[in-house]
ZATI-464673 format. One record per residue (C-alpha): x, y, z. Coordinates in nm, 4 decimals. Example, Ala and Ser with C-alpha at 12.3 -4.5 7.8 and 13.67 -1.06 7.14 Angstrom:
<fibas>
<fiba xx="1.2300" yy="-0.4500" zz="0.7800"/>
<fiba xx="1.3670" yy="-0.1060" zz="0.7140"/>
</fibas>
This chain:
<fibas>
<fiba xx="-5.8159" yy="15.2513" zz="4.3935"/>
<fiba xx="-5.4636" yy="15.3535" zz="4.2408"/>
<fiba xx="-5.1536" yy="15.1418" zz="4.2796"/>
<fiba xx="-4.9888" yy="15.3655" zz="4.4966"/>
<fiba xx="-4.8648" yy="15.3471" zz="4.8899"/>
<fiba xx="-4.7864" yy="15.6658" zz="4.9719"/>
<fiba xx="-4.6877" yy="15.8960" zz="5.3012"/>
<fiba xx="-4.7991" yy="16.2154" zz="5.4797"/>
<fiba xx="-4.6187" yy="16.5189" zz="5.6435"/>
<fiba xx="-4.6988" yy="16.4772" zz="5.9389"/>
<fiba xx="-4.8656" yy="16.3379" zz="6.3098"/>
<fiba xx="-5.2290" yy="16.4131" zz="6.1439"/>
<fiba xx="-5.3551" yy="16.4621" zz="5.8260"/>
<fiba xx="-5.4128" yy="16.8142" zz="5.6906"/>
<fiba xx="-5.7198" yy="16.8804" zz="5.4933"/>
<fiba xx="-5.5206" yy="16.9116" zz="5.1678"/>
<fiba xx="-5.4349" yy="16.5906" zz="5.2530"/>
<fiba xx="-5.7198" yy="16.4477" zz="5.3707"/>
<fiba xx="-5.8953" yy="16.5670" zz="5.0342"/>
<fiba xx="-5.5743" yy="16.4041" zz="4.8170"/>
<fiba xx="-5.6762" yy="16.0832" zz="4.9541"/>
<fiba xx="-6.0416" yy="16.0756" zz="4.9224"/>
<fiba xx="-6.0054" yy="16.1675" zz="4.5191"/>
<fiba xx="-5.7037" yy="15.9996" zz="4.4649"/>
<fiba xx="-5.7867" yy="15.6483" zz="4.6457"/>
<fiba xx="-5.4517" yy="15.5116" zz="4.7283"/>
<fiba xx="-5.4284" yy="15.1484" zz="4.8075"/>
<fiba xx="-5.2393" yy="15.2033" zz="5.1714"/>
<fiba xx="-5.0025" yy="15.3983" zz="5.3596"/>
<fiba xx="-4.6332" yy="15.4154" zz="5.4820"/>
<fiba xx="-4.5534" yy="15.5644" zz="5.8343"/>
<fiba xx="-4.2157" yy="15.7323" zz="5.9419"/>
<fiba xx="-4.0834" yy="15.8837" zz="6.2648"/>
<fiba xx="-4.1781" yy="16.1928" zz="6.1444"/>
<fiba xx="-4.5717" yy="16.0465" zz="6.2035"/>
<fiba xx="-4.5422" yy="15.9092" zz="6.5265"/>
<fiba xx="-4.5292" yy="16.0627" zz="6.8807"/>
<fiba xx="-4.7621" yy="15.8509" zz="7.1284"/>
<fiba xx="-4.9716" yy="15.5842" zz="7.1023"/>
<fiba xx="-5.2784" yy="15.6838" zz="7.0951"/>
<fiba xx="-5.2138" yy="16.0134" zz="6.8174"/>
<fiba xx="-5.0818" yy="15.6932" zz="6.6151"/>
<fiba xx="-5.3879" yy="15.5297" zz="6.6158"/>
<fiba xx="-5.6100" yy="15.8177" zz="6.5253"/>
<fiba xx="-5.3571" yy="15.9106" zz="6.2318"/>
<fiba xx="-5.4099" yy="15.5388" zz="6.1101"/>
<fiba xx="-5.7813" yy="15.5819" zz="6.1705"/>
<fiba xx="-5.7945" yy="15.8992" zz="5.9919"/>
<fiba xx="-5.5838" yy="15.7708" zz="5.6845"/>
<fiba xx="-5.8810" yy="15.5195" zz="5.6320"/>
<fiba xx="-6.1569" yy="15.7324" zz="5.7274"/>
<fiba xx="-6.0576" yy="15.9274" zz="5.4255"/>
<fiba xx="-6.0556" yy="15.6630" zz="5.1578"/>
<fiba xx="-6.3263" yy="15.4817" zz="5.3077"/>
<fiba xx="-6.2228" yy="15.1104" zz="5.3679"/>
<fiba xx="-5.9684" yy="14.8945" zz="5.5764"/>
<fiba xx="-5.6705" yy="14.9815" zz="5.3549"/>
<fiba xx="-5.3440" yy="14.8691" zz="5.4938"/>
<fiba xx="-5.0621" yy="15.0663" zz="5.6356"/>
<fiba xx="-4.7079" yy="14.9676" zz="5.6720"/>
<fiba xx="-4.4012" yy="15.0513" zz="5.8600"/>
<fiba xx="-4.0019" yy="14.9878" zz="5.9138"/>
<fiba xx="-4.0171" yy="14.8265" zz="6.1772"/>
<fiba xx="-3.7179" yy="14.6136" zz="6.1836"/>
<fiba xx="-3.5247" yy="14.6472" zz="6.5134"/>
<fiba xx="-3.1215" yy="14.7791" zz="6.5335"/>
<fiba xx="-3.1201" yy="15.1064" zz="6.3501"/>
<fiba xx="-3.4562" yy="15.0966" zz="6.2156"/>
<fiba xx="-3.7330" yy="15.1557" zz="6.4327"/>
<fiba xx="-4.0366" yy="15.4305" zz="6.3436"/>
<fiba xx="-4.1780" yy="15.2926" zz="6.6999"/>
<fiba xx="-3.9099" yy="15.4117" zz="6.9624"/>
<fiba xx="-3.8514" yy="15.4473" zz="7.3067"/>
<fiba xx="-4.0150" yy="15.5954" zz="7.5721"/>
<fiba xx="-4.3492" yy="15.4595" zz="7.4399"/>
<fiba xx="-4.2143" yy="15.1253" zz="7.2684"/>
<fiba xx="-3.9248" yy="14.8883" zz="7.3697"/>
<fiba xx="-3.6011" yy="14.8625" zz="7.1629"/>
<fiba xx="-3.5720" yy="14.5657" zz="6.9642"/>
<fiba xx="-3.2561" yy="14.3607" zz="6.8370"/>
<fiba xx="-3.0920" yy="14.4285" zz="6.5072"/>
<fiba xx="-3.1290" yy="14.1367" zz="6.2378"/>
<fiba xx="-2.7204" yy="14.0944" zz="6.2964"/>
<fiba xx="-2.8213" yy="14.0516" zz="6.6854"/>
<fiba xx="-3.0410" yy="13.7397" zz="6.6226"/>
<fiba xx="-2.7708" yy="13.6076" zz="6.3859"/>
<fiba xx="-2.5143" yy="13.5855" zz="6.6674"/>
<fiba xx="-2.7517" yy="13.4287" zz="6.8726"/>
<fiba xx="-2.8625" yy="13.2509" zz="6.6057"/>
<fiba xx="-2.4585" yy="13.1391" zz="6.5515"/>
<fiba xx="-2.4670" yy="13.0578" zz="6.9533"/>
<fiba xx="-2.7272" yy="12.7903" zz="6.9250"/>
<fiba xx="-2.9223" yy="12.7663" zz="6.6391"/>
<fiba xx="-3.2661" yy="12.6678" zz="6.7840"/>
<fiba xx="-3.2483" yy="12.9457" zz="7.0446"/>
<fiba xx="-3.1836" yy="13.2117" zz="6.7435"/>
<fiba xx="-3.5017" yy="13.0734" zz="6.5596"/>
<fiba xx="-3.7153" yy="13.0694" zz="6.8710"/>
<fiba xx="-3.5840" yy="13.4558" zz="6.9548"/>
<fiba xx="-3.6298" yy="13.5882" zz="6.6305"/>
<fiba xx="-4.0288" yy="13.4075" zz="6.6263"/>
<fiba xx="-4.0573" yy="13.5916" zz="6.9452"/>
<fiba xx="-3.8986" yy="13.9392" zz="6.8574"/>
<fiba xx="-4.1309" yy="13.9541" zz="6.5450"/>
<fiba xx="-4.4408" yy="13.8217" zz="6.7490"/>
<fiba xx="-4.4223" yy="14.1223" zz="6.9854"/>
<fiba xx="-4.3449" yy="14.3689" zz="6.6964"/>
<fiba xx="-4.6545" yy="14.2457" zz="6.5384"/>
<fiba xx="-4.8263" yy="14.3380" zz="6.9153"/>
<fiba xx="-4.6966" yy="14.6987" zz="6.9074"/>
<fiba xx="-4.7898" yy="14.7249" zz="6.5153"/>
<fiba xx="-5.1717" yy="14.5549" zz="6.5815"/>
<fiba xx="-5.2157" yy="14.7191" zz="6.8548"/>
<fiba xx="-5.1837" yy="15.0710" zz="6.6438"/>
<fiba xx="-5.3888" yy="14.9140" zz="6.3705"/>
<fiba xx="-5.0863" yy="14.9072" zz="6.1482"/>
<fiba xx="-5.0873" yy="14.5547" zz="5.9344"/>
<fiba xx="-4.7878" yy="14.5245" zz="5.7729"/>
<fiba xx="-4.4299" yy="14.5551" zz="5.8367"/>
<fiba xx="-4.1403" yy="14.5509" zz="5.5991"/>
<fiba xx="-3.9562" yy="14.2738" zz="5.7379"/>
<fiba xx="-3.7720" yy="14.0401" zz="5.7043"/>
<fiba xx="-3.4573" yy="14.2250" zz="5.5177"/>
<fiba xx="-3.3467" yy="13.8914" zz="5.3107"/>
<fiba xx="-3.0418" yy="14.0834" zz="5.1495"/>
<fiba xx="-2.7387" yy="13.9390" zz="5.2200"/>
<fiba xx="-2.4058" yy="14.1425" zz="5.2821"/>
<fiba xx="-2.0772" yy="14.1124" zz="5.1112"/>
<fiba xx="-1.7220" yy="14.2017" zz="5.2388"/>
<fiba xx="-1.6661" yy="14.6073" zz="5.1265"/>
<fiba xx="-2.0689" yy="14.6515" zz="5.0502"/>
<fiba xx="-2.1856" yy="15.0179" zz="5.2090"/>
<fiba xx="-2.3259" yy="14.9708" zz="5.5194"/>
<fiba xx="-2.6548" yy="15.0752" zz="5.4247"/>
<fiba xx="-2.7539" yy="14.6847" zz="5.4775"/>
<fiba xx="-2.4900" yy="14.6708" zz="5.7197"/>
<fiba xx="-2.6122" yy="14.4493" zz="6.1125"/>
<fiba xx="-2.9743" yy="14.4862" zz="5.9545"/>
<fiba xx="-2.8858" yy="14.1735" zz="5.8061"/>
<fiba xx="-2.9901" yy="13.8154" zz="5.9764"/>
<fiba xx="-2.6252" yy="13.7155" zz="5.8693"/>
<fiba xx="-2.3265" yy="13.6702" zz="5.6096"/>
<fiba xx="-2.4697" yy="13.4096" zz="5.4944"/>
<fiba xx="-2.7824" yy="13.2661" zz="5.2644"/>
<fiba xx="-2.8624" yy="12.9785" zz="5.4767"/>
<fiba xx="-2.8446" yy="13.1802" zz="5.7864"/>
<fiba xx="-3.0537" yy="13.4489" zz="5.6676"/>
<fiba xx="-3.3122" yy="13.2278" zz="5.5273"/>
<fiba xx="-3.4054" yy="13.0726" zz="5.8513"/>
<fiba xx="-3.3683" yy="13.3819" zz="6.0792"/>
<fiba xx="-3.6265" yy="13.5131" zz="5.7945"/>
<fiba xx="-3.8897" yy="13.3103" zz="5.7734"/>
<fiba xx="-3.8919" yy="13.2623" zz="6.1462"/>
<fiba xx="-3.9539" yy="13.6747" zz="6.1652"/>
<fiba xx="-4.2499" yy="13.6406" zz="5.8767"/>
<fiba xx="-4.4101" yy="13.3261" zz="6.0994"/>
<fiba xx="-4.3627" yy="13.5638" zz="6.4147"/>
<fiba xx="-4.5304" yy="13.8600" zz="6.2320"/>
<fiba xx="-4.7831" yy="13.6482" zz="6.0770"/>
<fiba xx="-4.8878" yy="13.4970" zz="6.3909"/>
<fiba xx="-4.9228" yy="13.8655" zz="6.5181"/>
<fiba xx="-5.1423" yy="13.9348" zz="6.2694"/>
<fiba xx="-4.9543" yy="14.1178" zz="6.0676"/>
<fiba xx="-4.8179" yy="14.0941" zz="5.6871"/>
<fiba xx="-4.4321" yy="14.0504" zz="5.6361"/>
<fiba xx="-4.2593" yy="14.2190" zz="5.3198"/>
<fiba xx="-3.9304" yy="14.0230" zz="5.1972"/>
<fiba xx="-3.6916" yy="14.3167" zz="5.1017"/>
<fiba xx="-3.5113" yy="14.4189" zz="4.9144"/>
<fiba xx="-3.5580" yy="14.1747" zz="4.5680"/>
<fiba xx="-3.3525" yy="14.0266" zz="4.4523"/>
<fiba xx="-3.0601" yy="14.1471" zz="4.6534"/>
<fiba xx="-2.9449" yy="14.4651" zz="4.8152"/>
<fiba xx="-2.6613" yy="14.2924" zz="4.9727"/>
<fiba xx="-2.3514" yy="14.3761" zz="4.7345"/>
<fiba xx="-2.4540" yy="14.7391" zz="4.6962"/>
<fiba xx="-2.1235" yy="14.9674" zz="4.7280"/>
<fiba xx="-2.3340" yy="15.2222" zz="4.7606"/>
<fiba xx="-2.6890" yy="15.4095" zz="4.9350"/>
<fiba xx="-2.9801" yy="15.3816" zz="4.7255"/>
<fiba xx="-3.1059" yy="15.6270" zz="4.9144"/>
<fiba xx="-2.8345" yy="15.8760" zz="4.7427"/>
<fiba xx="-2.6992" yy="15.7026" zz="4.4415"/>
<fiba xx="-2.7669" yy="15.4485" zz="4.2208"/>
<fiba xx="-2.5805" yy="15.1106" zz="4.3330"/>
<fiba xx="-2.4230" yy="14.9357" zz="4.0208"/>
<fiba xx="-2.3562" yy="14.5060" zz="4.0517"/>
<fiba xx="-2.1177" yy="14.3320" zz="3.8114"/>
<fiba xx="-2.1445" yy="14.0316" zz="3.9907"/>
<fiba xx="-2.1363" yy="13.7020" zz="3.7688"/>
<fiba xx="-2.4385" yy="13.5115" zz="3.7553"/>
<fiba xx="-2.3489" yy="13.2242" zz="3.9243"/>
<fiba xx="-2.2689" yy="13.4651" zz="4.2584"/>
<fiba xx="-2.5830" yy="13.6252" zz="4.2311"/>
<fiba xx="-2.7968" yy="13.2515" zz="4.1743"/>
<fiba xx="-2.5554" yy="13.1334" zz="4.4687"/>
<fiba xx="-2.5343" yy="13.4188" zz="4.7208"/>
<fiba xx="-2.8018" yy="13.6864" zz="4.6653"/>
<fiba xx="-3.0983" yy="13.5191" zz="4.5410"/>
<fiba xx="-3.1452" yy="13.2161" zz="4.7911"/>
<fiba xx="-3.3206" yy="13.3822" zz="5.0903"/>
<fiba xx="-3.5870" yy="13.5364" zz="4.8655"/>
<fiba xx="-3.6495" yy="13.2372" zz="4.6446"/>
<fiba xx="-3.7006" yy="13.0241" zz="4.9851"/>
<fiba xx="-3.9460" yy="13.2368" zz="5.0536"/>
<fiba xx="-4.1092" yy="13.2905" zz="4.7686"/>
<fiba xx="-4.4486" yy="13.2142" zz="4.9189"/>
<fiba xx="-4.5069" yy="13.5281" zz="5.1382"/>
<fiba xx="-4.7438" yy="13.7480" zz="4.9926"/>
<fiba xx="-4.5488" yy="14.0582" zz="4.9554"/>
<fiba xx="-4.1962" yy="14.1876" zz="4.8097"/>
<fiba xx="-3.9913" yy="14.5069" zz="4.7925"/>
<fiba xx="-3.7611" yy="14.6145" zz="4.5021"/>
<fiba xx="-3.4027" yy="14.6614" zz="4.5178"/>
<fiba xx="-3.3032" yy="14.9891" zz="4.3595"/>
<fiba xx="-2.9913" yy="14.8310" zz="4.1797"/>
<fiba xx="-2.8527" yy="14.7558" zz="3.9032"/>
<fiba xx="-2.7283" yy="14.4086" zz="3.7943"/>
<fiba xx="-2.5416" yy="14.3897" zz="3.4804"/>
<fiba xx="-2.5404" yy="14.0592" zz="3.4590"/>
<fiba xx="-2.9395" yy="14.1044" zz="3.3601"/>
<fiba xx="-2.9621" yy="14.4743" zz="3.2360"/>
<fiba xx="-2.6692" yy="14.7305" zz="3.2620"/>
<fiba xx="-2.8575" yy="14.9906" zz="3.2077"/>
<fiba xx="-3.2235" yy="14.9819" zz="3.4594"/>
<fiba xx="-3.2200" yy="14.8592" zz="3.8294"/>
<fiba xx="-3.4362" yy="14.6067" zz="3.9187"/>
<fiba xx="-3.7415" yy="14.8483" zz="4.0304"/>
<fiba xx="-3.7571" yy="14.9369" zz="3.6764"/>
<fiba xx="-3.6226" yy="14.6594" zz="3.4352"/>
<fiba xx="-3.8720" yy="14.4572" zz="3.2984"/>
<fiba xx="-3.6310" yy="14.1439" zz="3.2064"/>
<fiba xx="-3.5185" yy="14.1160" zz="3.6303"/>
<fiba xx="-3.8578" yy="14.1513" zz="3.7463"/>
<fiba xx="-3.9686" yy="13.8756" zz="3.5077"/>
<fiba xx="-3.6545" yy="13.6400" zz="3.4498"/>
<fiba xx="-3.5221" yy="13.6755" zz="3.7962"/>
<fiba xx="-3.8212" yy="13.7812" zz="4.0499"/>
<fiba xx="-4.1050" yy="13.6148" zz="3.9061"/>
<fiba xx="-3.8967" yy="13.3288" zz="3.6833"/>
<fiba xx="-3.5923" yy="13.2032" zz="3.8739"/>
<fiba xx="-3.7073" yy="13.3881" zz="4.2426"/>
<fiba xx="-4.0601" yy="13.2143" zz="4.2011"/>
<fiba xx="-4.2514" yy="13.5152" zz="4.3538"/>
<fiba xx="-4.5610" yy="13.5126" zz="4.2448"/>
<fiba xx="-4.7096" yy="13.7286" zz="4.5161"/>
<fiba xx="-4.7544" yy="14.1587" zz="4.5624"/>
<fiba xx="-4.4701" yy="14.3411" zz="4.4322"/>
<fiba xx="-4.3901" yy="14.7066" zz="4.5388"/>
<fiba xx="-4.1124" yy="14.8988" zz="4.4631"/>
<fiba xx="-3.8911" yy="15.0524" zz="4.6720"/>
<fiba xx="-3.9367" yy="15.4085" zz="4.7589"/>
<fiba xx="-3.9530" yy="15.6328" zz="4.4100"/>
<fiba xx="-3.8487" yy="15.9677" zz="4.6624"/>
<fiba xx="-3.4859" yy="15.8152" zz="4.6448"/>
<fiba xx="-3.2160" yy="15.9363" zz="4.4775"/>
<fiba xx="-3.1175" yy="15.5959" zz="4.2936"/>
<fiba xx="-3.3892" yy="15.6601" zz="4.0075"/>
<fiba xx="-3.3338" yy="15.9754" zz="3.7831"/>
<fiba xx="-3.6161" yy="16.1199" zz="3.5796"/>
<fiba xx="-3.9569" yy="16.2999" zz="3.7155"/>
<fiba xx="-4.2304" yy="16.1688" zz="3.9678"/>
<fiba xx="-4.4140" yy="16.0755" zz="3.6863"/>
<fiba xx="-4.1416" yy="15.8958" zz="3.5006"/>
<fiba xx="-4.0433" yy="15.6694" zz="3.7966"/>
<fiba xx="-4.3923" yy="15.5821" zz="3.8514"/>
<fiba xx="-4.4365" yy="15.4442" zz="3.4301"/>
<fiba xx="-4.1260" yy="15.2545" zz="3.4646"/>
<fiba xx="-4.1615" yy="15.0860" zz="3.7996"/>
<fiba xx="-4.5048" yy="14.9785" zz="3.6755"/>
<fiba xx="-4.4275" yy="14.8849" zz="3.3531"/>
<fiba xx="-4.1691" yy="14.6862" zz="3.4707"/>
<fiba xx="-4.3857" yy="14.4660" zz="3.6403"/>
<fiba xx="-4.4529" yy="14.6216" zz="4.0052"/>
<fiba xx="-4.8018" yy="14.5488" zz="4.0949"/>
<fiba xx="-4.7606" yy="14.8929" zz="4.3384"/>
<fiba xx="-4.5135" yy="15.2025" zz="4.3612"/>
<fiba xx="-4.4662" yy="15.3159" zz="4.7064"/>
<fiba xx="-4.3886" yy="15.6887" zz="4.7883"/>
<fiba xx="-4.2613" yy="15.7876" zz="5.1529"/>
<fiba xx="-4.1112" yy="16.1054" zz="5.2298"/>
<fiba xx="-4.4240" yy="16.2848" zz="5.2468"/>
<fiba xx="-4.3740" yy="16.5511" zz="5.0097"/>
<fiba xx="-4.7340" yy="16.6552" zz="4.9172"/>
<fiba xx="-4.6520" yy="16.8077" zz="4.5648"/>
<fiba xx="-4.4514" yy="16.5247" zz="4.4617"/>
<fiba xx="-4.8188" yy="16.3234" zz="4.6376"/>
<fiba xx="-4.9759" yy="16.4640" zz="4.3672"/>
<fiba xx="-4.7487" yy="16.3830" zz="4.0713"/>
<fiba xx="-4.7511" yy="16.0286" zz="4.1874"/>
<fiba xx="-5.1231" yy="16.0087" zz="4.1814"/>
<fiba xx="-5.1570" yy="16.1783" zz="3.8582"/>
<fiba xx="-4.9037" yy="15.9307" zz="3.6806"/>
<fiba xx="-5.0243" yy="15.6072" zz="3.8633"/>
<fiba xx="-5.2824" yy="15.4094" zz="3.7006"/>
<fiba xx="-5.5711" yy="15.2262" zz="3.8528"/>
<fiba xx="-5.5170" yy="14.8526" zz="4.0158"/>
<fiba xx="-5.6496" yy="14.5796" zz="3.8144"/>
<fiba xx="-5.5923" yy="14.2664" zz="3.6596"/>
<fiba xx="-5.3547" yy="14.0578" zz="3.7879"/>
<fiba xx="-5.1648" yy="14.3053" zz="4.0349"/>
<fiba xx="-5.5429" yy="14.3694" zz="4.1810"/>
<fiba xx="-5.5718" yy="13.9587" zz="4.2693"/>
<fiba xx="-5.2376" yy="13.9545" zz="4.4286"/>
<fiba xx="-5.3259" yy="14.2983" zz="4.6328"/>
<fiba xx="-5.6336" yy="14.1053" zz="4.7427"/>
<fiba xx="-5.4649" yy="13.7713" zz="4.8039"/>
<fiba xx="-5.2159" yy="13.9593" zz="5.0186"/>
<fiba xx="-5.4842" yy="14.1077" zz="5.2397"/>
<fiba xx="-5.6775" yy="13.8579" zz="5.2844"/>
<fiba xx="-5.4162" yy="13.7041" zz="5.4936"/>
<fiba xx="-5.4721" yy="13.9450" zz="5.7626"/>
<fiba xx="-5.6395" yy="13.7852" zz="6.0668"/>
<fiba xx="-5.6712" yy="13.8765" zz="6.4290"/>
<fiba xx="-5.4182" yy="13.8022" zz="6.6498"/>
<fiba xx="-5.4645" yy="13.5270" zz="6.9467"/>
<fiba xx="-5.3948" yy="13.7266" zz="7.2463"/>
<fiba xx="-5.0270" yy="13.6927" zz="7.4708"/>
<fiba xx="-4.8800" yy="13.7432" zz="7.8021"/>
<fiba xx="-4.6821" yy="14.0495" zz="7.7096"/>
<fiba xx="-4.4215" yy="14.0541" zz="7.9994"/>
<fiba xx="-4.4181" yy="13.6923" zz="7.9668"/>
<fiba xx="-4.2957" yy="13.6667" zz="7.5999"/>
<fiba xx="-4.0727" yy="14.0268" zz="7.6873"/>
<fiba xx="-3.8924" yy="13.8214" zz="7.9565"/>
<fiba xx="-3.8386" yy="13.5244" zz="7.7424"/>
<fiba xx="-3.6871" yy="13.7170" zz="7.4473"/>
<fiba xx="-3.4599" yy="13.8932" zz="7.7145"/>
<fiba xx="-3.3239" yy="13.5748" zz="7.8933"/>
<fiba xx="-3.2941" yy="13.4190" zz="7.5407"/>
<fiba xx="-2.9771" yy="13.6615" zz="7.5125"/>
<fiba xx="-2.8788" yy="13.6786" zz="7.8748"/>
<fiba xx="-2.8201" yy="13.3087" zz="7.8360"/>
<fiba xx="-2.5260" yy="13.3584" zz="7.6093"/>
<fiba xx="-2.3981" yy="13.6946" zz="7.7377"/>
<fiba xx="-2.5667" yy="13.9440" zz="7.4556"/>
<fiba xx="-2.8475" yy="14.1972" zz="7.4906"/>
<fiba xx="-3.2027" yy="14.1663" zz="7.3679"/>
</fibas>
C-alpha cells in the first residue's frame, strides 16, 4: 500500500474511483459531509472503500462535536464543543472528565456502528488571546493542564468505543493568527512559550498511536517550513522534545497553507518525517497526483501504521439512552446544555 489517506467526491464511489483505489492501494480513507446522508448509504460507502482495496483499511472522520460534526442531525445527535466540556470541566472537575469519557464513548458508538475506526480527536491545541478562531470553542480550554485532561479522557472514551483517537494538530495550532485552511499561519513565539504553553497537551500524550500536523510555522525552529514539512520540528520537537513515537500524518495537503504542486507537498511532508500524507477534499485529479508522488509504506512508518491498527478492538456493548441521559443531566446539573 501507499502512504496516503485520501477522500472521494461523493455518497458512493464512482468507477473511476473505485479503479484509483484498487491500483493505487491507499492505506485508508477520510469522510466529509459531502459523503454522508443516512446511515445505512454510510456504511455501504465504507464497505465499498474497502471492497476496492481489498482489506480492513481504516477510515477516519471529524468528528469532534461544536462546529465540527460530518455526522449531523436528523440521523445523529449533536454533541458538545471541546470549550463546552471545559466549562463543565471548570464547574467541577470530576464531572467534566466523566462527561467528556462519555461524549467520546458514544461518538465512538455512532463511528463503530458505521464501521468508521478512527476519529480525529482530541484537538490538543491550545488557544491564545487574538489567535483566529479557527481553533476557537473547539478547544478543551485556555489552558495546558485543562486541555490535557479533558484530552485524554476523550482518547480513553474513543478507545473504549473501539475506535482510534488522533491528537491534533502537532505541536500546536493554538497561536495561529490565521486559517490554515487559507493562509499560511506564521509563530514568533519564544521557545520557552511554546515548551510552556503549546507543547504540554501533546507531549502528555505522547503515547496514543496517532498524530496530526500543524500547518504552521514556528520560527523559533525553522522560519522558513511549517511543521508538516520541516524536518528539524518533526524530529527535535515531535519526535525529540514531544516524545511521539507513534503514526504521524499530516494535515490536509488540499489546504491553502502549503504552496507548491500536489506532488511537491506530498515529497516534503514525507521527507520531513510524516509516516502518511492525508488528502481530503475529494478532488479526483489532484487523487491522482497524490498517488503518483507518494511512495510505498515501509520501514519504520509501516510498524507504526501497524502498531496503530492493531489497537482496534470491538467494542463491549452499552445502554445507549442510558449513557445519552447521563451525558445530558451531567450539564443540566450546572445549568449548560449537552
Amino acid at each position: 500500500m501507499k502512504a496516503f489517506i485520501t477522500g472521494c467526491a461523493g455518497l458512493t464511489l464512482t468507477a473511476d474511483e473505485r479503479a484509483f483505489l484498487a491500483d493505487e492501494q491507499p492505506w485508508g480513507f477520510i469522510l466529509f459531509k459531502r459523503n454522508v446522508d443516512s446511515p445505512n448509504q454510510v456504511r455501504d460507502l465504507v464497505a465499498s472503500l474497502r471492497q476496492a482495496v481489498g482489506w480492513n483499511a481504516p477510515v477516519l472522520i471529524d468528528q469532534e462535536g461544536g462546529r465540527v460534526q460530518r455526522l449531523a442531525e436528523p440521523h445523529w445527535r449533536r454533541y458538545p464543543s471541546g470549550r463546552d466540556y471545559g466549562a463543565l470541566y471548570e464547574a467541577d472537575r470530576e464531572t467534566g472528565l466523566a462527561a467528556t469519557m462519555l461524549g467520546a464513548r458514544l461518538i465512538a458508538a455512532d463511528l463503530h456502528d458505521l464501521g468508521i475506526d478512527v476519529d480525529c480527536v482530541p484537538v490538543l491545541d491550545v488557544p491564545v488571546p487574538g489567535a483566529h478562531d479557527v481553533i476557537g470553542n473547539r478547544a478543551y480550554g485556555l489552558e495546558p493542564k485543562v486541555v490535557t485532561a479533558l484530552g485524554r479522557a476523550a482518547a480513553i472514551g474513543l478507545l473504549e468505543g473501539g475506535v482510534l483517537p488522533v491528537i491534533k494538530h502537532i505541536p500546536g495550532h493554538g497561536r495561529a493568527g490565521v486559517d490554515s485552511h487559507e493562509h499560511l499561519p506564521v509563530v514568533d513565539a519564544p521557545l520557552d512559550a511554546l515548551y510552556e504553553q503549546d507543547f504540554p497537551p501533546f507531549k502528555a500524550l505522547a503515547e496514543l498511536p496517532l498524530a496530526m500536523t500543524a500547518h504552521v510555522v514556528y520560527t523559533a525552529f525553522d522560519a522558513e517550513r511549517p511543521a508538516t514539512t520541516s524536518r528539524r520540528v518533526i524530529d527535535e520537537v515531535i519526535r525529540d522534545h514531544i516524545g511521539f513515537q507513534g503514526c504521524l500524518m499530516s494535515d490536509d495537503l488540499s489546504m491553502k497553507a502549503l504552496g507548491g504542486t500536489m506532488a511537491e507537498k506530498v515529497n516534503a511532508s514525507l521527507d520531513a518525517g510524516c509516516d502518511l500524507v492525508l488528502h481530503c477534499n475529494g478532488n479526483f485529479a489532484e487523487m491522482r497526483e497524490v498517488a503518483a508522488a507518494c511512495r510505498r509504506l515501509s520501514g519504520l512508518s509501516a510498524a507504526r501504521a501497524e502498531a496503530a491498527l492493531a489497537l482496534r478492538r470491538t467494542p463491549d456493548e452499552i445502554d445507549r439512552a442510558d449513557l445519552e441521559a447521563r451525558l445530558e443531566a451531567m450539564f443540566a446539573d450546572l445549568g449548560l446544555a449537552a
